[in-house]
C-alpha positions as CSV (number, residue, x, y, z in Angstrom):
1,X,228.4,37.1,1.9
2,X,227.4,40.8,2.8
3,X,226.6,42.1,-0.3
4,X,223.4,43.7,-0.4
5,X,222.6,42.9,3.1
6,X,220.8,45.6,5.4
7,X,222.4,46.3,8.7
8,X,219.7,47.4,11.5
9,X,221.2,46.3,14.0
10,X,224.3,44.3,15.0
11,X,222.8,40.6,15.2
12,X,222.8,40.4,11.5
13,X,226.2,39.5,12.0
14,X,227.7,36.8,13.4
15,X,231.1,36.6,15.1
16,X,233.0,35.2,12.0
17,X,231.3,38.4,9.7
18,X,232.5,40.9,12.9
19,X,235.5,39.8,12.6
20,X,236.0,39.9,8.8
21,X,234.7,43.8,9.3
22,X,237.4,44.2,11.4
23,X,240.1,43.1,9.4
24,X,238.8,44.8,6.3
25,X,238.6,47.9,8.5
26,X,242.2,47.5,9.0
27,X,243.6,47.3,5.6
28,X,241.7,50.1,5.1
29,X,243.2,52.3,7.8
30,X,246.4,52.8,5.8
31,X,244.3,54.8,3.1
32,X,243.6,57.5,6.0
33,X,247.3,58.7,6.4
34,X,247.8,59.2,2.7
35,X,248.3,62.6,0.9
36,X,245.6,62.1,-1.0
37,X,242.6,60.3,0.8
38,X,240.9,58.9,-1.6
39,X,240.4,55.2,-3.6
40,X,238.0,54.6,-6.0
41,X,236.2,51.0,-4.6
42,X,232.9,52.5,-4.8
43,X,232.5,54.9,-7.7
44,X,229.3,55.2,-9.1
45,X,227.5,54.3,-6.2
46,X,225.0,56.9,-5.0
47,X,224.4,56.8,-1.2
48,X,221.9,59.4,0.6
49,X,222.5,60.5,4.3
50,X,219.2,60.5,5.8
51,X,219.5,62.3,8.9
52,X,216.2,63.0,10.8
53,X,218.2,63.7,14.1
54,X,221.2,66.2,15.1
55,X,224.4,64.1,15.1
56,X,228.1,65.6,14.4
57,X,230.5,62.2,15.1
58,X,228.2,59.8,13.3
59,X,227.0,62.4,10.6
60,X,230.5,63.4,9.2
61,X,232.0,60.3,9.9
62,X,230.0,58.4,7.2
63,X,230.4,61.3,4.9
64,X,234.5,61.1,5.2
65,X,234.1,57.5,4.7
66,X,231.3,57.4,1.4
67,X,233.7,60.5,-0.3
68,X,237.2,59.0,0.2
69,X,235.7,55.8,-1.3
70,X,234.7,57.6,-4.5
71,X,230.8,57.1,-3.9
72,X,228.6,60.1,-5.2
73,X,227.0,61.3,-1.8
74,X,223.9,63.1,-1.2
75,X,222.8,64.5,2.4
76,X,219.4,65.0,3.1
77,X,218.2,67.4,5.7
78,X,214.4,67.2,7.3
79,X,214.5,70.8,8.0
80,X,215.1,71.9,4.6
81,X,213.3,69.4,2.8
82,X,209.4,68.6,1.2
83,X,208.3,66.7,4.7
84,X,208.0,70.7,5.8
85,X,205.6,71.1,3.4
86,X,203.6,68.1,4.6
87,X,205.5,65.4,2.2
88,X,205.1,61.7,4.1
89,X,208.0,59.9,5.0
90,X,206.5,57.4,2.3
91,X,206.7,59.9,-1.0
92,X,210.2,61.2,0.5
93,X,212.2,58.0,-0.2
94,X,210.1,56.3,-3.2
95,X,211.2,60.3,-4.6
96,X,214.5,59.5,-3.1
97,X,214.7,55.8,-4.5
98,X,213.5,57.1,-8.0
99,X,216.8,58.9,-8.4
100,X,218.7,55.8,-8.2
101,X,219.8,55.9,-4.4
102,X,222.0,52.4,-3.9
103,X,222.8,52.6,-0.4
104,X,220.9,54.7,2.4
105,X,222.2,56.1,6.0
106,X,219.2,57.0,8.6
107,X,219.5,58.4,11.4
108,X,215.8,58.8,13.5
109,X,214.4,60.0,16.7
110,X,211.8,56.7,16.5
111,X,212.9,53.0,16.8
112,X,212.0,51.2,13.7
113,X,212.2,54.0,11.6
114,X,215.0,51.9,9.4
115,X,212.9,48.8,9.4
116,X,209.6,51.7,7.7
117,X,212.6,52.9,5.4
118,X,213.1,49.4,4.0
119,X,209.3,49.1,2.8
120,X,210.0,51.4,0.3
121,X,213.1,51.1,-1.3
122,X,215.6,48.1,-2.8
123,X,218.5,50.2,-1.6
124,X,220.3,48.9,1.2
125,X,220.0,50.4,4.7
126,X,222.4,51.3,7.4
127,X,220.9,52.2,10.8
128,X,223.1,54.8,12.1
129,X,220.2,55.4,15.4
130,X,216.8,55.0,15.7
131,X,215.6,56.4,18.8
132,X,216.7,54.3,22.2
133,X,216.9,50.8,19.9
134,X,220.3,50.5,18.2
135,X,223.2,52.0,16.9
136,X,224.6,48.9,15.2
137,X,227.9,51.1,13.3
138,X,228.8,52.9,17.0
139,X,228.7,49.1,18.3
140,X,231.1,48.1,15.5
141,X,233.6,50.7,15.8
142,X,234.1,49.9,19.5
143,X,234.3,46.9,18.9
144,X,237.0,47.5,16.0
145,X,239.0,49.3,19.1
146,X,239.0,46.4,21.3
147,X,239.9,44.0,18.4
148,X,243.0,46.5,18.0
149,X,244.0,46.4,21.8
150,X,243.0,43.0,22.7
151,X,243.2,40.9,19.7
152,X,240.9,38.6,21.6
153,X,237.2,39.0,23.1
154,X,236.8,35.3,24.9
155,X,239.1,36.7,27.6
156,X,238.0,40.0,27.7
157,X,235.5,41.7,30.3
158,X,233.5,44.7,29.8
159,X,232.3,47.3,32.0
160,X,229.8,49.6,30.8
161,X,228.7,52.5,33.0
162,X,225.9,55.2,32.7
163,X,222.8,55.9,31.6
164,X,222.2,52.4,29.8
165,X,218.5,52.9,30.0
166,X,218.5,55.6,27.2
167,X,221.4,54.3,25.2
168,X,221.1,52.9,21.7
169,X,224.8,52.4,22.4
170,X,224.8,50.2,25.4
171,X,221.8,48.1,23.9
172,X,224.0,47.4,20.4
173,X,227.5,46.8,22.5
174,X,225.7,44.3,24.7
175,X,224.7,42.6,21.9
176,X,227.9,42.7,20.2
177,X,230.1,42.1,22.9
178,X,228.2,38.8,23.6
179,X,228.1,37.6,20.1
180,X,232.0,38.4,20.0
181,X,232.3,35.7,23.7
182,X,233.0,38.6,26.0
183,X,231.9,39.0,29.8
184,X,229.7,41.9,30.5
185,X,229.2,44.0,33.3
186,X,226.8,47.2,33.7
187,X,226.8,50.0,36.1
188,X,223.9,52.3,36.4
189,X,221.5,54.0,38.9
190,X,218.4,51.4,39.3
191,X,215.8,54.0,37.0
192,X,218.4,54.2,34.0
193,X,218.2,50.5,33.4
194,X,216.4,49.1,30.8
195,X,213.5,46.9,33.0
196,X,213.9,43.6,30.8
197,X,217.9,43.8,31.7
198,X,217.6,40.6,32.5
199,X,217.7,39.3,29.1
200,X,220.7,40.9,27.6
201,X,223.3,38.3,29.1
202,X,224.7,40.7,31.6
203,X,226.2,41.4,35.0
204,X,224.5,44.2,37.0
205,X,226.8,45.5,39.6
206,X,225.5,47.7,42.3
207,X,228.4,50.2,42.5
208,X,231.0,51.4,39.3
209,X,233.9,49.4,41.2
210,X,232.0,46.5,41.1
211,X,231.6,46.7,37.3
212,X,235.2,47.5,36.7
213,X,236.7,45.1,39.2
214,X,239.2,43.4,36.9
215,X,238.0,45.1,33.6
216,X,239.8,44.9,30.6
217,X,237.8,47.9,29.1
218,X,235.7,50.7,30.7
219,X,233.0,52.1,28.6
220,X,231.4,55.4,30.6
221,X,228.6,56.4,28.3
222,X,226.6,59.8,28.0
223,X,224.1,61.2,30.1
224,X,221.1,61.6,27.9
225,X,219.5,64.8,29.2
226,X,217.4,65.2,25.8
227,X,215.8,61.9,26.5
228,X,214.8,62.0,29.9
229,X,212.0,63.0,32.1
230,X,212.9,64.4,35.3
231,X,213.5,62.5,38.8
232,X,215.3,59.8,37.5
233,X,218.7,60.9,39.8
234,X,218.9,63.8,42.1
235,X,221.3,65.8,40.1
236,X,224.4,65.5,37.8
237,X,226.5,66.1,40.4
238,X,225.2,63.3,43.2
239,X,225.1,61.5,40.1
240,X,228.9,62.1,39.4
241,X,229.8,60.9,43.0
242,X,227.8,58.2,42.8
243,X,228.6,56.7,39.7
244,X,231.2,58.8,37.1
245,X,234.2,56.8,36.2
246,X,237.6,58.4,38.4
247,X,241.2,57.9,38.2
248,X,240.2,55.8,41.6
249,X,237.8,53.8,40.2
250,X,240.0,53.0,37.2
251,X,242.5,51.8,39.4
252,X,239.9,48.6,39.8
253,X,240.3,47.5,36.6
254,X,243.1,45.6,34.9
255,X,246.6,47.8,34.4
256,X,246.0,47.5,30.5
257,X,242.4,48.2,30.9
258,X,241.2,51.0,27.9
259,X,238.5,53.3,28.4
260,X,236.1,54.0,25.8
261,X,233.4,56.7,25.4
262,X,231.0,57.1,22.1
263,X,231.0,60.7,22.5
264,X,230.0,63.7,23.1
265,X,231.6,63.4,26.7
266,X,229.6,65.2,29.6
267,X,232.8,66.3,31.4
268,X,232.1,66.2,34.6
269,X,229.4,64.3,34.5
270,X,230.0,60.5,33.4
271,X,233.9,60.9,33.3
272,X,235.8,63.9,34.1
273,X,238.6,66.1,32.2
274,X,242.2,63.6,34.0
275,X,240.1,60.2,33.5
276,X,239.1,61.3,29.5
277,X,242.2,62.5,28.7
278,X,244.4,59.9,30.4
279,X,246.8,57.6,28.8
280,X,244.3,54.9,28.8
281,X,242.0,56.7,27.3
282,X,241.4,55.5,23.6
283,X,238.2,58.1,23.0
284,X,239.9,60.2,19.8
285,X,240.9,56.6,18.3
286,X,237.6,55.7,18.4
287,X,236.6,58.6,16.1
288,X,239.2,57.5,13.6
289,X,237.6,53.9,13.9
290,X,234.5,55.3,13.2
291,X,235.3,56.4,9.3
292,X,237.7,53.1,8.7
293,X,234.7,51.1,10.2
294,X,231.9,52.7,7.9
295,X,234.5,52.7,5.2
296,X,234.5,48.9,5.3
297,X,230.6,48.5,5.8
298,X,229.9,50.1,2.9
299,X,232.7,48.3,0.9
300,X,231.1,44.9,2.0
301,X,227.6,46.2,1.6
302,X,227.7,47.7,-1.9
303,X,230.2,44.9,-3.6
304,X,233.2,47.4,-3.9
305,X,235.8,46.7,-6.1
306,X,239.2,45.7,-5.7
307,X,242.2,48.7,-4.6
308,X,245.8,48.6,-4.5
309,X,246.9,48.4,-1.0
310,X,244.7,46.6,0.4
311,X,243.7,42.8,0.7
């Protein structure tokens, strides 16, 4: 069913497959709070971390999960490597792929760059962000988090606020979210919006209270500095006013509502230091998510074996 399948974004799954992540993600969470971290589903397998971006959550959160499930890990580094000494992109992997690489993790500042890797290699491929397209493994570990709260998504509405324009985030939830039956609803100033919004299947709300009116989970998401040109808002601080997500604002949504974040948070900025630390606020359990999420991708992807303790 998932074995050997690549994963570049999340509409290669349906809503049946999402959910059996999520329950295999589960039984694996139990594995996380033992003495000794570790079970041996996927030794012998060789996975590379191919990471042509800076990343610290995403990075060391596959890492944590390829090590505790016994696979033999190998992190590659752009800066340090033969593409500095004017090595293609092509002769890195088929060198890679020659050494008997079964799984690959990219990470790239160009969309498609997963889809390039795939012409030259059988291994399988995990997109963990390429560019502005998709961060399908992000997508899933929220989505993980809601599944753990809610239990249901046909009932659930989502409010996403930010810069959705320049997030590979927002584009892979919105996907995911809809596949899963959940109502959507986005929040952003008019230039941070992607212009075919139209065909993503979502609200667009004019104000953040709009958006959250009745919302069962707030998702602020980063301001992308690194990404933009200037003059798309006046400054971080109108833009806080304007559209970051307050204890006042949160008071729109429902009294159970969760707020998410995928991290880093701009404090300040999209949410500030109350809001992100609140009661409500589910942002460190989505870091733990993260490695029991990528743990059961990689079990799925790579045929793991069998381990006590789990079903």
């Amino acid at each position: 069913m998932f074995k050997g399948r690549d994963v570049i974004d999340v509409d290669c799954f349906n809503k049946e497959e999402l959910l059996r992540i999520f329950q295999t993600a589960e039984s694996f969470k139990e594995i996380l709070s033992r003495p000794i971290k570790k079970v041996p589903a996927l030794r012998g397998k060789r996975v590379c971390n191919l990471f042509f971006e800076p990343s610290t959550r995403t990075r060391i959160s596959f890492e944590i999960a390829e090590k505790t499930l016994s696979a033999d890990v190998t992190n590659f580094t752009a800066s340090t490597s033969s593409l500095k000494k004017g090595e293609s992109f092509k002769d890195t992997i088929l060198t890679l792929s020659a050494m008997g690489i079964d799984l690959y993790v990219i990470r790239h500042s160009e969309p498609g760059a997963p889809v390039m890797l795939k012409r030259y290699t059988n291994a399988v491929v995990i997109n963990a962000g390429d560019g502005i397209h998709a961060h399908p493994t992000q997508a899933i570990l929220d989505g993980y988090t809601v599944w753990e709260k809610k239990k249901d998504f046909t009932n659930v509405k989502i409010a996403i606020i930010g810069d959705i324009y320049h997030s590979r985030v927002a584009r892979s939830d919105m996907k995911m979210f809809r596949i899963l039956g959940s109502e959507i609803s986005i929040c952003a100033p008019y230039t941070l919006l992607p212009k075919d919004v139209e065909n993503y299947g979502v609200t667009v709300a004019k104000k953040p209270e709009e958006a959250i009116e009745n919302a069962d989970v707030v998702m602020g998401l980063r301001m992308q500095l690194e990404r933009q040109s200037s003059g798309l808002f006046p400054s971080l601080r109108e833009y806080n006013e304007m559209f970051g997500i307050t204890p006042e604002r949160m008071k729109h949504a429902k009294p159970d509502a969760i707020l998410m974040h995928p991290g880093p948070i701009n404090r300040g900025v999209e949410l500030d230091s109350y809001t992100a630390d609140a009661t409500y606020s589910v942002i460190p359990e989505q870091v733990t998510n993260g490695v029991v999420t990528r743990m059961a991708l990689l079990y799925l992807l790579l045929g793991g074996v069998q381990i006590e303790g789990t079903d």
